[in-house]
C-alpha angles and dihedrals in degrees: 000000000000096000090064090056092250123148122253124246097262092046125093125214123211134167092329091321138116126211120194107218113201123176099268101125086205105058087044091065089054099045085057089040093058095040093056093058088052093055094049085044090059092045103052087053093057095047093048087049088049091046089046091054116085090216123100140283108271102223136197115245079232087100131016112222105224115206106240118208111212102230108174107209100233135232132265092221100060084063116105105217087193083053089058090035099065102025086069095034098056092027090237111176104189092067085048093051086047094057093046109254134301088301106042083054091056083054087057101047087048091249116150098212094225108032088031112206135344099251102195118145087266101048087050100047083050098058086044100059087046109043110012134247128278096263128096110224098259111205117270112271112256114249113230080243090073082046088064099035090054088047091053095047082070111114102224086054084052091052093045094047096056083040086064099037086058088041099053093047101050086035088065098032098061102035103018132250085297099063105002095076093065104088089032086050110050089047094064096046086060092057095038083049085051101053102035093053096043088037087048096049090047090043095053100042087050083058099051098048086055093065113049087046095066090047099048090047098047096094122172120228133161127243127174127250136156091008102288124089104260121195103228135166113258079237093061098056127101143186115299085029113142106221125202112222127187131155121314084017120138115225107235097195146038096243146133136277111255107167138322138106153272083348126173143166155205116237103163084108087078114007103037083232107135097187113099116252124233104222115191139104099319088042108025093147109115127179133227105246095025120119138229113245098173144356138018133270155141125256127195107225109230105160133022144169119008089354094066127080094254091053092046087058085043086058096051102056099033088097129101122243114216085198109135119236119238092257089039087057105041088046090048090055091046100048085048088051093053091039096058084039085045084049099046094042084054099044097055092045089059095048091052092046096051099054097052096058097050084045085058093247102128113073127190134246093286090053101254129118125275096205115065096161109233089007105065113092116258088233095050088053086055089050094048094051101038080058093053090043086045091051079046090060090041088057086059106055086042088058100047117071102238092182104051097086092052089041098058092041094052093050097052081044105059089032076056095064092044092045083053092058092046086062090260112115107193111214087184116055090206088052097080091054090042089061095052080075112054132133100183141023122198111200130179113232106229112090097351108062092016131046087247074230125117116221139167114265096161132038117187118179103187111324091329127099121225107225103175125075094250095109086049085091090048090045092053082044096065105025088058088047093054088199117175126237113277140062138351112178124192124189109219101168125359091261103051143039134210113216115196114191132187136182142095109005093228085051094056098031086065094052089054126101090166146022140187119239127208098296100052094258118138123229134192112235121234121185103264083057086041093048087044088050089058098044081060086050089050099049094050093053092053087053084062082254112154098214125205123188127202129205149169147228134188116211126196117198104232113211087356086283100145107239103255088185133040120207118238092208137073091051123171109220110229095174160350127220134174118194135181144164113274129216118259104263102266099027088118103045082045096054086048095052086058093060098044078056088053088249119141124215126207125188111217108196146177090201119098120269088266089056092038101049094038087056088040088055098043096052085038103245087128111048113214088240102044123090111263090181124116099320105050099033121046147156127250087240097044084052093048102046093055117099135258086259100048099035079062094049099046101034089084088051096051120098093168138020111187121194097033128163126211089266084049095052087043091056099060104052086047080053103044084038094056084053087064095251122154098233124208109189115200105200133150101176128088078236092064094063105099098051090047088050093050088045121100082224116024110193117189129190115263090209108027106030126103125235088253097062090041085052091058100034123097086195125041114199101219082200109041097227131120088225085078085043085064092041085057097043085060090048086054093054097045091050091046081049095046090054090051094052100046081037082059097042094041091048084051090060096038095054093049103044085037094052088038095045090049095040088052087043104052096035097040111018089230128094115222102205102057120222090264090043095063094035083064097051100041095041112022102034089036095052090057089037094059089042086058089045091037086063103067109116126225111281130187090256101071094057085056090076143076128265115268088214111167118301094048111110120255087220114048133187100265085055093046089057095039099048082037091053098047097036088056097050094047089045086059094053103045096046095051085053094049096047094033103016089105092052105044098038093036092229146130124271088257094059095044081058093048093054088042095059084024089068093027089074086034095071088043094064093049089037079059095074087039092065093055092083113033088188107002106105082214110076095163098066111119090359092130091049079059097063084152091063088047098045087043087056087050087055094049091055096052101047089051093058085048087052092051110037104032108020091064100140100039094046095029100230142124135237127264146220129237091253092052085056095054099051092053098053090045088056093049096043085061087071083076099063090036088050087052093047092051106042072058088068106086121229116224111244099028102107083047087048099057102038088049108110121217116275105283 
């Protein structure tokens, strides 16, 4: 070995070296120890040459090194929810572009695109905090306490109240706190009686609507958090939701499009647009209130509550119109009127007064005068004029018709609980009045005039009809499925394949080479029968008809390869079927009977002019034999392009716009409202809400209808048909009549308390009917009274006549003759009692007073059945189907004996004989006879009156 120079087994070779190891245990330390620091020597210099090079790390294959890109997840805080808000609201891409796409914004909202957010208490309160949350600010609910304060502010109550105040000082004054309060009093009872029961009746129904409003618009959906599906309120979800959409879905949010299929979606809610709208990649911008029609999908929830589109429009119309309805108006003119005729008869009373007893013509119980000049006490002067000032007063609340504000509310109130059971909730009281007089009525067409419901109204097998029902059973078949156009593919064996297609007849007709005609033959198609199948596609189109065609196709696997493509040609046509969407049962007969009434109807739609003019012609707005050109038929464009000048010429002349968007549908009720129509708007759609608010009776769809329209709506219709709009049309009427009837009845009593009180006054001095007295027939007997008159229920006869619309007169002829008439008879009477009363009955001048207000009430209570019929000679007929009004008239009677023969000092009477009795209901009875002779007395005009049409 040594000869090789090679080192022996006890030597060490190291970098050319050689180290002789001996067995010194010592040595043999040093030798490791100094061959450790070489090592680390030689180390050291490698690693400073490899630091000094500009090359790259050499590396092991032990590790990979992964290139980490440093994305920060952003706030929530740096989003701009007005940003979000408008870039869906007005689909603007480019915003969309700058934030990345539909994904890149989930990232941002911190939104994972599959298991959406986290959804924990703190991530929600967050988003809360940031965004909002998904309610619009409702105003506040009204206390019972603004109620009242409304009803006070009414200028009858004001008159009254002074009236009192004067009262109740005088009163006190001149007979102390014991006596003096009775005439202040009472007074002031009356007007407590007046607000609490009108504040009460608003207050409730204000309530009630509340409520069914919350519950109608809590509506359940499902998003996506934390990776599982979650049920949740739309009122629940926030922004970075993702939300799960399928058919007949709202949409709760303004948001984007993430994934789904075949999805569209309604968006006539807002836009007016009745076309469904196809929602993915190229169009992901979906819209709050707007509903699903097909398909399934996610949305990414960028916007909600008051920053979406729905809750802009929210924020428009939440807002109260002060505007005065037509019977409003005409009942505040003429209780201004009586009130300046009640001032100056007082006035005037007073000045006469006055001066008698300063001339010394007004002498005291024992017959001498009351006025001695010097000699008279200054305190009995005070007394004698506080009294004249005190029978002034008296004049006053005579002349104002206390009961008139009680009277009308009692009346909507009890034509509001009727209108509930015929399927109409009424949110404004003054709106059932209002639409008793209406002139037009502008109505949308889906589910109002229509069913909202497609159904098969033609079967064509070949170039055949069906014309049996047999296909009825097929049609239900495939309107219940909602399947899509496409391909349905059934096996029947494992070679060949039977392929079944549906969708638009002119689609399917031009992938078919064959068809099989009524007897099951089939037939190849040549192109006369191909050109003969389309004319009966054409013709069904043109009837408004959608028209679907089916077809078949049988494939045979070649070689046993499976078929990867199916061909869309060599069809063989199975069926033709054309399908719409048919009028409610009764449309038709309801829209008759409007214009009977002189009532026009005007249908106001987003379809094209086909669809428009074959649904006008089926509920009988078009007549076969009118003109439907230019005039009666337009477009919402063509509506909208016209000027001022020629919109206001035409508007009468139009039955039906098509294609009409929310301004159009605004423009005509400001037109036909400058017309001086009375305007009643039908809407479901947000979209809708404009035209409801400018109406002078907005009716919104109970199940269709949005919250906006309902919002902006006085009438809600619970069923969605225009059936109910009539219902309520004839509501409208019987509650204008009833007013009439208790006005008529109310102004009798008010002429004759207001000439015999005068007469007494200024010949005597003295006024018979005492300040309680006539507080008792105008407001408690009245108030029964206008409940008995409030109770008559809609007859045909009232849709026989003309609308009242705006410039006709609130009290008419016939009303003028029959409250004359009646005035003038118990003016006679009275005065003759009060002049000869103590000589032909032999009594006291206490007694005389009783029978005059005795037989006073009397005639009201006859007068009663009188006002039934303002011109009917029979004003018996129904009276036993209106058991209220009989049992209200037994009431009357009752209180007024308690009034007479137990209330003597309050109401300052006396008590009577039988034969008293007797003689005051035979001279009030006598108001029936006269009532018959004079209804016998024509009214010129009348004939003309009734025959007038409603304006054109």
């Amino acid at each position: 070995m040594s000869t090789l120079g090679l080192p022996k087994s006890d030597e060490i070779v190291i970098c050319d070296e050689v180290w002789s190891v001996s067995n010194n245990i010592p040595k043999r330390r040093w030798r490791l120890a100094i061959t450790v620091i070489y090592f680390t020597t030689v180390l050291v210099s490698l690693t400073k040459k490899v630091l000094d090079k500009d090359g790259p790390l050499l590396r092991t294959l032990s590790y990979v090194a992964i290139e980490v890109q440093d994305k920060t997840v952003p706030s929530l805080l740096s989003v701009d929810p007005k940003k979000l808000s408008d870039m869906v609201r007005n689909k603007n891409f480019e915003t969309l572009s700058k934030f990345g796409g539909v994904k890149e914004l989930a990232f941002i909202l911190q939104t994972h695109v599959k298991n959406g957010i986290n959804g924990d208490e703190a991530d929600l309160i967050q988003r809360h905090n940031i965004f909002g949350t998904n309610k619009y600010p409702k105003p506040p609910a009204k206390k019972f306490l603004r109620f009242v304060y409304e009803a006070l502010k009414d200028t009858t109550i004001l008159i009254l109240l002074a009236c009192a105040m004067l009262s109740l000082a005088f009163g006190i004054k001149q007979h102390g706190w014991k006596d003096g309060w009775y005439d202040g009093g009472s007074i002031i009872v009356a007007v407590f009686l007046v607000v609490a029961v009108s504040a009460g009746s608003d207050y409730k129904q204000s309530r009630e609507f509340q409520k069914l409003s919350t519950k109608s618009s809590d509506i359940r959906g499902e998003v996506v958090r934390d990776g599982r599906r979650q049920p949740v309120s739309i009122f629940d979800v926030v922004v970075g939701d993702i939300v799960c959409l399928k058919i007949g879905d709202q949409i709760p949010a303004d948001g984007l499009f993430l994934e789904g299929h075949s999805l569209k979606v309604d968006e006539s809610s807002m836009t007016g647009e009745s076309d469904p709208i196809q929602i993915d990649e190229r169009n992901p911008f979906m819209l709050s209130g707007t509903k699903i029609t097909d398909g399934f999908g996610f949305m990414l929830v960028t916007s909600v509550g008051m920053n979406t589109a729905w809750g802009e429009m929210m924020s428009s119309i939440n807002r109260e119109l002060n505007e005065e309805t037509p019977l409003q108006a005409r009942l505040n003119k003429l209780s201004s009127y009586i009130g300046k005729v009640g001032l100056v008869v007082a006035a005037l009373v007073l000045v006469v007064m006055l001066i008698r007893y300063f001339t010394g013509n007004t002498k005291d119980d024992k017959g001498n005068k009351e006025f001695n000049g010097s000699k008279t006490k200054f305190d009995d002067v005070m007394n004698a004029v506080l009294s004249i000032v005190s029978a002034a007063v008296t004049i006053i609340v005579v002349a104002i018709p206390e009961g008139l504000p009680l009277a009308v509310t009692l009346t909507l109130a009890y034509s509001m609980k009727c209108m509930m059971d015929d399927h109409a909730m009424v949110r404004k009281l003054s709106s059932c009045e209002t639409m008793g007089s209406a002139t037009i009525i502008c109505t949308d067409k889906t589910g109002t005039l229509t069913l909202n419901e497609m159904k098969v109204t033609e079967f064509w097998l070949g170039k055949e009809a069906m014309e049996d029902d047999n296909y009825s059973n097929l049609a239900e078949t495939f309107n219940s499925a909602k399947k899509r156009s496409g391909v349905l593919v059934r096996n029947k064996n494992e070679k060949t394949i039977h392929t079944h297609w549906k969708g638009a007849a002119e689609m399917i007709l031009a992938m078919c080479s064959a068809y099989f005609d009524r007897a099951g033959v089939l037939k190849v198609m040549d192109e006369e029968e191909r050109l003969q199948l389309e004319t009966i596609i054409k013709n069904m189109a043109q009837k408004s008809l959608r028209c679907i065609g089916f077809a078949h196709k049988e494939v045979t696997e070649e070689s046993g390869q499976p078929i990867e493509k199916l061909e869309e040609n060599g069809l063989t046509l199975l069926a033709l079927v054309g399908m719409k969407d048919p009028c409610r049962p009764g449309v038709s007969t309801a829209v008759e009977s409007c214009k009977a009434a002189g009532v026009n109807v005007k249908m106001i739609t987003g379809d094209n002019v086909h669809t428009a003019k074959a649904i006008a012609f089926e509920c009988k707005i078009l007549k076969p034999n009118e003109d439907v050109g230019d005039e009666a038929v337009v477009e919402g464009v063509q509506f909208r392009n016209y000027s001022q000048e020629e919109r206001m010429e035409k508007v009468d002349k139009i039955h039906v716009m098509a294609r009409s968007s929310p301004i159009d549908k605004l423009l005509m009720v400001q037109c036909l409202k400058q017309k001086c129509h009375v305007v009643a708007v039908t809407g479901d759609g947000t979209n809708d809400a404009p035209a409801l608010k400018e109406a002078d009776i907005g009716l919104s769809m109970g199940i269709q209808g949005t919250e906006v329209a309902k919002e902006s709506s006085d009438i809600v219709i619970l069923d969605d048909n225009f059936t109910t709009v009539v219902t309520v049309l004839r509501w409208g009427r019987v509650v204008y009549s009833n007013i009439q009837k208790f006005l008529q009845f109310q102004l009798t009593v008010n002429v004759a308390a207001l000439v015999i009180n005068f007469v007494a006054a200024v010949s005597s001095g003295k006024v018979p009917l005492t300040a309680v007295q006539l507080l008792w027939v105008n407001l408690i007997m009245d108030t029964l009274g206008a409940l008995a008159l409030a109770t008559e229920k809609p007859t045909n006869d009232l849709m026989s006549k003309p609308p009242v619309g705006r410039s006709k007169p609130l009290i008419t002829k016939i009303m003028w003759r029959n409250l004359m008439a009646q005035a003038v008879y118990q003016v006679t009477i009275l005065l003759v009692l009060q002049f000869k009363g103590k000589s032909i009955f032999g009594v006291n001048e206490n007694v005389k007073n009783t029978l005059i207000f005795n037989t006073f009430v009397l005639c009201q209570v006859f007068n009663e059945f009188n006002a039934r019929k303002l011109d009917k000679k029979n004003i018996f007929k129904g009276i036993l189907k209106n058991k209220l009004f009989l049992a209200i008239v037994g009431i009357t009677i009752v209180l007024q004996l308690v009034m007479v023969e137990f209330l003597n000092r309050f109401a300052n009477t006396e008590r009577l004989d039988w034969g008293q009795w007797g003689a005051c209901i035979g001279l009030a009875a006598l108001s029936w006879p006269i009532g018959w002779l004079i209804k016998c007395i024509p009214v010129s005009g009348k004939k003309l009156a009734n025959k007038r049409a409603s304006p054109s």
